[in-house]
C-alpha positions in Angstrom: 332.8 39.4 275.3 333.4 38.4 278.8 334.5 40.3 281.6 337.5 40.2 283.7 338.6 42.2 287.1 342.0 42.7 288.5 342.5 45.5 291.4 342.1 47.8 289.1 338.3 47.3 288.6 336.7 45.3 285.4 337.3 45.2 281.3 335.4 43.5 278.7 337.5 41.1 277.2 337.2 39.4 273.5 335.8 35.8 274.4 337.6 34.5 271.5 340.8 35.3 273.0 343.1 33.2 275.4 344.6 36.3 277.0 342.9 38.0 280.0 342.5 41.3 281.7 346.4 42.1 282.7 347.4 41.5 278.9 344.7 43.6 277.8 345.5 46.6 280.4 349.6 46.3 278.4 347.9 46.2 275.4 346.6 49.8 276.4 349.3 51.2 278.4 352.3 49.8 275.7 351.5 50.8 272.2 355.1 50.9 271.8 356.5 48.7 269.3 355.2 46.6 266.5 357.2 43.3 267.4 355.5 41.8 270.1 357.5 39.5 273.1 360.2 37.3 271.0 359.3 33.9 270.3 361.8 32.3 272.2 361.1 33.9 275.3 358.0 33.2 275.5 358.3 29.7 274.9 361.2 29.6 277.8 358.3 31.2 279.6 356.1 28.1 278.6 358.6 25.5 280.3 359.3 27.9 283.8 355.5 27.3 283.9 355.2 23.7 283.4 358.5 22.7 285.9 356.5 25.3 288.2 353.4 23.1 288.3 355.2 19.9 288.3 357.2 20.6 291.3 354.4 22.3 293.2 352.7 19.2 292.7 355.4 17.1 294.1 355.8 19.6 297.0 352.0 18.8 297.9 351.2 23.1 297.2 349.7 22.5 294.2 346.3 20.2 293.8 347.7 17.3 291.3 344.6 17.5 288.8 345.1 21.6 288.4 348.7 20.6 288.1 348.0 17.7 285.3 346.1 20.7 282.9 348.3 23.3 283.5 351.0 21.2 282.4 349.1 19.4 279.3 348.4 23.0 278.9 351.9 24.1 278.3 352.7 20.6 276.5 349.8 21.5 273.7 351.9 25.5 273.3 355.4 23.8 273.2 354.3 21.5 270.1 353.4 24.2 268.1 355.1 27.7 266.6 354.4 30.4 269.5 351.4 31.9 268.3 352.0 35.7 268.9 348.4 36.1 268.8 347.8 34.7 272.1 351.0 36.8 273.1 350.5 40.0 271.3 352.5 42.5 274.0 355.1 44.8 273.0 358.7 43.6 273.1 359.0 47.0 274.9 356.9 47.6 278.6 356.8 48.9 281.9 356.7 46.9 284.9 360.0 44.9 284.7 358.3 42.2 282.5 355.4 41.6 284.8 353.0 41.9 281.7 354.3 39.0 279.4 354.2 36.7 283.1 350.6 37.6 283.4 350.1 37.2 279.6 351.8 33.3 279.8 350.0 33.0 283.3 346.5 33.9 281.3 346.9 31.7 278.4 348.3 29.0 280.0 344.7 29.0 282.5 342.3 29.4 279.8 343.8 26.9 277.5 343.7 24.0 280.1 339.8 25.6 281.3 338.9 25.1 277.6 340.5 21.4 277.7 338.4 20.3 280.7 335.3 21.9 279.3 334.9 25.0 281.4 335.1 28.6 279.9 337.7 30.9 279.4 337.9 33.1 282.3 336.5 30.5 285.2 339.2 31.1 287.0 338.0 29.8 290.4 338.8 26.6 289.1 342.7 27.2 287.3 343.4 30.6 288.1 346.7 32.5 286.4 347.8 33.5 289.9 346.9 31.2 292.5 347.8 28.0 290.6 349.9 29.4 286.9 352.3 31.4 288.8 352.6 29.5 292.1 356.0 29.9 293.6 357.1 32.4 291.2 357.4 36.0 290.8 357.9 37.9 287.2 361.2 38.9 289.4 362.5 35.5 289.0 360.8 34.1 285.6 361.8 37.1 283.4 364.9 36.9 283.3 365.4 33.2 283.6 363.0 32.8 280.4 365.2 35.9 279.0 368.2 33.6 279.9 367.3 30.3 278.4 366.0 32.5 274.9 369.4 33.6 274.7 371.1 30.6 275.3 369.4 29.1 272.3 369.5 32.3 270.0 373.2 32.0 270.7 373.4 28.3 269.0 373.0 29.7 265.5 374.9 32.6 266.4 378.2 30.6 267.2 377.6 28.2 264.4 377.7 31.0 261.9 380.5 32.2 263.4 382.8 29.1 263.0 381.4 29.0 260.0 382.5 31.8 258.9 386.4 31.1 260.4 386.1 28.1 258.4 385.4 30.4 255.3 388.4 32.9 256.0 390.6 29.8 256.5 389.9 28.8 253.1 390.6 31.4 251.9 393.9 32.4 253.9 395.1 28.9 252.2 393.8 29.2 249.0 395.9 33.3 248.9 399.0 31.6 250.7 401.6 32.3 248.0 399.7 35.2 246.5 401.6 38.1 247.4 400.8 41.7 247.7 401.7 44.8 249.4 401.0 45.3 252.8 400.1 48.7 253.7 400.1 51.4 257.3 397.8 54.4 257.5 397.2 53.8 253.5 400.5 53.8 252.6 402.8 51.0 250.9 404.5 49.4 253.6 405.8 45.8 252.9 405.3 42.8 250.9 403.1 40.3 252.5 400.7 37.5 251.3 397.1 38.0 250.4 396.8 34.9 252.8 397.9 36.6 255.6 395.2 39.2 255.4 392.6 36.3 255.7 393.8 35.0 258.3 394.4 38.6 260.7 390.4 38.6 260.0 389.9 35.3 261.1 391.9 35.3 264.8 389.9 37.5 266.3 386.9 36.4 265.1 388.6 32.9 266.9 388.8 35.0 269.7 385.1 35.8 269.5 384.0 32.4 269.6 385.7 32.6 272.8 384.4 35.6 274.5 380.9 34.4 273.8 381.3 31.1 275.0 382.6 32.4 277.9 379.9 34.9 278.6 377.0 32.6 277.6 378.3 30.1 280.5 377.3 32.6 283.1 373.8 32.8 281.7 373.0 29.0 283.0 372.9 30.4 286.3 369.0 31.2 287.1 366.9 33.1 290.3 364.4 30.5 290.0 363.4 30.1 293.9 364.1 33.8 294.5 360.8 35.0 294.0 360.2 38.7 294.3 363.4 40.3 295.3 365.6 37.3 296.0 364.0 36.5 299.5 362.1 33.1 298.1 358.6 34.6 299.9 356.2 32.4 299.3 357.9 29.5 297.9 357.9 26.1 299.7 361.4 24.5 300.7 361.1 21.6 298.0 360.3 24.2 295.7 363.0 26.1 295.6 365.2 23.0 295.6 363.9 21.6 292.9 362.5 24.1 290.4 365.9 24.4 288.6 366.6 21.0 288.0 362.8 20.0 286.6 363.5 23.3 284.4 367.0 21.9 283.5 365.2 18.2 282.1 362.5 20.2 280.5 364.9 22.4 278.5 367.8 20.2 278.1 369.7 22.7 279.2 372.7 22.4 281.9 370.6 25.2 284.1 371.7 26.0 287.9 370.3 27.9 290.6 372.3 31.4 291.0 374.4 31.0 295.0 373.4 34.2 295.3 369.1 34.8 294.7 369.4 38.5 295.7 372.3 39.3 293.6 370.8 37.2 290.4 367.3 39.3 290.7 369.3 42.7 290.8 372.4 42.6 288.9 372.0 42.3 285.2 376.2 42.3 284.5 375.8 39.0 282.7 373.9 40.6 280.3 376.2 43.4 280.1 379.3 40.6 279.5 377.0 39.2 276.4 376.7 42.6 274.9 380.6 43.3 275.2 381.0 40.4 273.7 378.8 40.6 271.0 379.8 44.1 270.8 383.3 42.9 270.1 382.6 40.4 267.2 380.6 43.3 265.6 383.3 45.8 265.6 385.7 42.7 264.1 383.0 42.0 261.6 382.9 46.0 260.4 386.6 46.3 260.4 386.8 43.3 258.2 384.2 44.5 255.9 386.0 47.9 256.0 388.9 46.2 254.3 387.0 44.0 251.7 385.6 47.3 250.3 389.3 49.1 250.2 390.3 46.1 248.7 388.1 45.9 246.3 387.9 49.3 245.4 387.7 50.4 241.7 387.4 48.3 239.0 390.1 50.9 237.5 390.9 53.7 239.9 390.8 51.7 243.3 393.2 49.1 244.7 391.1 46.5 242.9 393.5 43.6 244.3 390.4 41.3 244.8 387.1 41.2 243.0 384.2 40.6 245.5 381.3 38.6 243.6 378.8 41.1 241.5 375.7 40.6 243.4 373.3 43.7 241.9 373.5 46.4 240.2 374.8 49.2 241.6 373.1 52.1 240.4 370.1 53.5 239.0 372.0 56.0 236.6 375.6 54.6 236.4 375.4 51.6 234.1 377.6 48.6 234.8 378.0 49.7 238.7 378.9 47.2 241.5 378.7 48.3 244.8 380.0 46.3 247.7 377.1 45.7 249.1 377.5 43.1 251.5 380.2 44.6 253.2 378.3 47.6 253.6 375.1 45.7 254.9 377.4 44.2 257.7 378.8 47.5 258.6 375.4 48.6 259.0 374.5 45.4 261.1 377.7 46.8 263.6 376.6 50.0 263.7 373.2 48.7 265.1 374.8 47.0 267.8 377.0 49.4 269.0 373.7 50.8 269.6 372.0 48.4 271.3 375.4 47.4 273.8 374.3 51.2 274.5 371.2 50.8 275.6 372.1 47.1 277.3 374.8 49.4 279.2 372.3 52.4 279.9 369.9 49.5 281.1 371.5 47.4 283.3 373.1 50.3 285.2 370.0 52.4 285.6 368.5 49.3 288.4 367.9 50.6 291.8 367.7 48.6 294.8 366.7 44.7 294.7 365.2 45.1 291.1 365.8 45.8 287.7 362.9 47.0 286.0 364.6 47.8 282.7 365.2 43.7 281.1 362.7 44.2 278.6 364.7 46.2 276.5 368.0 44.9 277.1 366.0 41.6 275.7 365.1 43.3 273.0 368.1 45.1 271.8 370.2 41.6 272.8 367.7 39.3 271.0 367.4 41.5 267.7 371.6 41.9 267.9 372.2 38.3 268.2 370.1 37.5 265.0 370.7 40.4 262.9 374.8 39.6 263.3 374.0 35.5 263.0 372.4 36.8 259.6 374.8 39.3 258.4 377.8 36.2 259.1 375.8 34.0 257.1 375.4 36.5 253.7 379.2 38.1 254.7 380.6 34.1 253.9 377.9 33.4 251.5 377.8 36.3 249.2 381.1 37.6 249.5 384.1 35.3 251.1 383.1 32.6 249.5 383.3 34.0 245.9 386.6 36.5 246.5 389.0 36.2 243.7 392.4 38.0 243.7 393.9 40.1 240.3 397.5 38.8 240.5 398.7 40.8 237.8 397.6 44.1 239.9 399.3 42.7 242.5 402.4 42.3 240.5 402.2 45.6 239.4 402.1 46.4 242.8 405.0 45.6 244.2 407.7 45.6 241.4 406.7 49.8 241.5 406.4 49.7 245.6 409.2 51.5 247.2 408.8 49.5 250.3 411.9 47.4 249.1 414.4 50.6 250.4 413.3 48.5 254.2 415.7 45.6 252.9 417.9 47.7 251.6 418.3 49.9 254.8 420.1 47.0 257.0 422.9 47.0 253.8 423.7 50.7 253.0 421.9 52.7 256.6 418.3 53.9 256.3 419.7 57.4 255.2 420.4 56.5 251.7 417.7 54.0 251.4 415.4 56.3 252.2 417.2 58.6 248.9 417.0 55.8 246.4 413.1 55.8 247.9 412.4 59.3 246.9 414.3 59.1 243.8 412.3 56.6 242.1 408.9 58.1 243.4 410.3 61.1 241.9 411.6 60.0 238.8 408.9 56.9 238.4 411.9 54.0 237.6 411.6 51.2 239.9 413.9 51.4 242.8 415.5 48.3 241.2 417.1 50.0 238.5 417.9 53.4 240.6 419.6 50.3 242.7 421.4 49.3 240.5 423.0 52.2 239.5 424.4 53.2 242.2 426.7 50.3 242.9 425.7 49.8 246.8 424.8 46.2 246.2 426.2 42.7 245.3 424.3 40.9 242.9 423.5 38.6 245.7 422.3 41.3 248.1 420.2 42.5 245.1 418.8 39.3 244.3 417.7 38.5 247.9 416.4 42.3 248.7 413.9 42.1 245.7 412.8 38.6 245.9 409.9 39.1 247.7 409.4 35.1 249.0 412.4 36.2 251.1 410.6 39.2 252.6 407.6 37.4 254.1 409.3 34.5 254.6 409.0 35.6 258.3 405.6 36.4 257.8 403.9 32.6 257.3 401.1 32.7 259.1 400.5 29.2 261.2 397.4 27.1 261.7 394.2 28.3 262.0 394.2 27.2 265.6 393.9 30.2 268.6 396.9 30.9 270.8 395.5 33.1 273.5 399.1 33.0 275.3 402.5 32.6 274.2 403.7 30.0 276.5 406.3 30.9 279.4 409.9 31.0 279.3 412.1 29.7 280.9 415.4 31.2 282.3 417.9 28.9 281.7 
């Protein structure tokens, strides 16, 4: 053991570990959750600390030999998996992220005291304030690191997601001359093409891509320089100039300073955008997966017009059962995040002042979103889009018994007596083409063109797969 003292007084610490007395104390006080800080934040962490030592050592702050281990330091973390470990603190804490700063600030000191031969906890020669956290305040690193993690978590997330368009597209061409009955509140409606159904489930998901995009772009924007409310106490001049552009090499990422320090260390509506966002494409995810069960519904007393791929057995006692059940895991991947937009809502509105001390969940509830939705896309197009089949001959069946045809008939002979011939044949169970026919209303042409159902959703070709956000102008003429 060795021992450690803050201004709280003095713990034994584990000499093995790389942590010091301020992780220890959250180790204590948080017993929260399981999951410790997310990977990706802490390695965003990781770099704010190296392009903090590099530029205080270009400002003249920081002594250029304490600068050279912090940073080899940090290098030696970078170039391997985050070792949780060394960062063992609940995703889920008090003090507005001030624990996992104090947990990279720790590390990041004993690992370079270790490298130049001195031991862990010597901190009169790399200390995790005076020198680690230089020019910084958790106020400004938190949610910069918390920015840059999502950035990246959102790569896989987007990819997916075209993905996944991709897959619906496929689709939408493969089912183009397919046709089927549309239906309203349940109910028949009118003909339509199974294609068309793909592709209403892929434009918003187009629309999505969008939203995220857009609400991503805002997360560039960092209060690097702002230190502890926004004020840039304690930070040199050159410092604050340049901290976001070393972080911006470091990360490859097009990173800016925030115009605004004291509005970027309060206001977390960024992070509120995100959620919307991702809130969005998971209630577009669950209303697609809604449909792919209806659709599938059966084998023999359901609508059964497409057959998702048989993935497991359904049932412990009902031999030969097939449950939808990637449809209903995404579902259940929505319903999680309407959860956690909750709780990023609840958070970001509950900040008072110049600080919001509440990040660490909305971290948590955005980073676990944003990966369990990137999954759920991936098994959604794997397991299921890719391998839909449609049963032509149901849909056949379909729509030579629908009554939906009385809607071609009403522009001929008035909606009144369409609407007859409609009940008749529901009553009687003939198809309204032979109750038609009967009654002597129609030319064999009109006949011929009201039941061919190519004519009926002729109108209904879907275009390209391209997004049309707005139908251009016109013009008076």
């Amino acid at each position: 053991m060795r021992i450690e003292s803050d201004s709280l007084g003095q713990l034994n610490i584990p000499q093995t570990t790389y942590y010091g007395i301020h992780t220890q104390r959250a180790l204590n006080n948080f017993p929260i959750s399981k999951a410790s800080t997310h990977p990706e934040l802490i390695r965003a962490f990781i770099e704010i600390k190296q392009a903090a030592a590099q530029t205080n050592a270009t400002s003249g702050n920081l002594n250029r030999s304490v600068a050279k281990h912090i940073v080899s330091a940090t290098k030696i973390l970078l170039n391997q998996p985050i070792d949780t470990t060394m960062f063992p603190i609940s995703d889920i804490q008090g003090g507005a992220g001030t624990s996992t700063n104090m947990n990279v600030n720790e590390v990041i000191a004993n690992l370079a005291l270790e490298k130049v031969g001195r031991q862990r906890g010597d901190y009169q020669f790399i200390h995790p304030n005076d020198h680690v956290n230089m020019g910084q305040s958790t106020n400004d690193t938190y949610p910069s690191a918390g920015k840059i993690a999502l950035i990246r978590l959102l790569a896989p997330l987007l990819n997916e997601l075209t993905q996944l368009i991709d897959a619906l597209g496929n689709k939408a061409d493969e089912f183009s001359t397919t046709y089927k009955m549309g239906r309203t509140q349940l109910q028949d409606a009118v003909p339509m093409t199974l294609g068309n159904s793909f592709h209403a489930w892929l434009k918003p998901l187009l629309r999505d891509n969008l939203r995220i995009q857009s609400a991503r772009d805002s997360l560039y924007y960092l209060n690097m320089g702002g230190s502890a409310i926004g004020s840039g106490i304690n930070v040199s001049y050159h410092y604050q100039v340049h901290i976001v552009p070393n972080l911006a090499g470091i990360t490859k990422l097009p990173l800016k300073q925030a115009h605004d320090l004291f509005d970027a260390t309060q206001n977390l509506d960024s992070f509120v955008a995100l959620s919307g966002a991702l809130k969005t494409l998971a209630v577009n995810l669950s209303k697609i997966a809604n449909d792919l069960r209806l659709l599938s519904s059966g084998p023999r007393s359901g609508l059964l017009e497409i057959n998702l791929p048989a993935k497991q057995a359904g049932s412990s006692i009902m031999p030969g059962k097939v449950n939808p059940v990637i449809p209903e895991v995404v579902n259940q991947v929505a319903f999680e995040y309407f959860g956690f937009d909750a709780t990023v809502t609840a958070a970001a509105e509950a900040g008072q002042l110049e600080l919001n001390a509440f990040e660490p969940i909305v971290f948590k509830s955005l980073f676990t979103g944003i990966e369990h939705l990137t999954a759920a896309m991936a098994t959604l197009r794997i397991n299921a889009i890719d391998g839909i089949t449609s049963n032509k001959n149901r849909l056949a069946q379909d729509i030579d018994l629908s009554v939906s045809f009385a809607t071609a008939m009403a522009p001929i002979v008035g909606y009144q007596l369409a609407a007859k011939m409609a009940k008749e044949s529901l009553r009687t169970g003939k198809s309204l083409r032979q109750i038609a026919e009967k009654k002597n209303c129609f030319t064999s042409e009109e006949l011929a063109h009201i039941f061919k159902v190519e004519d009926i959703v002729i109108n209904a070709r879907t275009p390209e797969h391209g997004l049309v956000l707005h139908a251009p102008e016109q013009k008076n003429s």
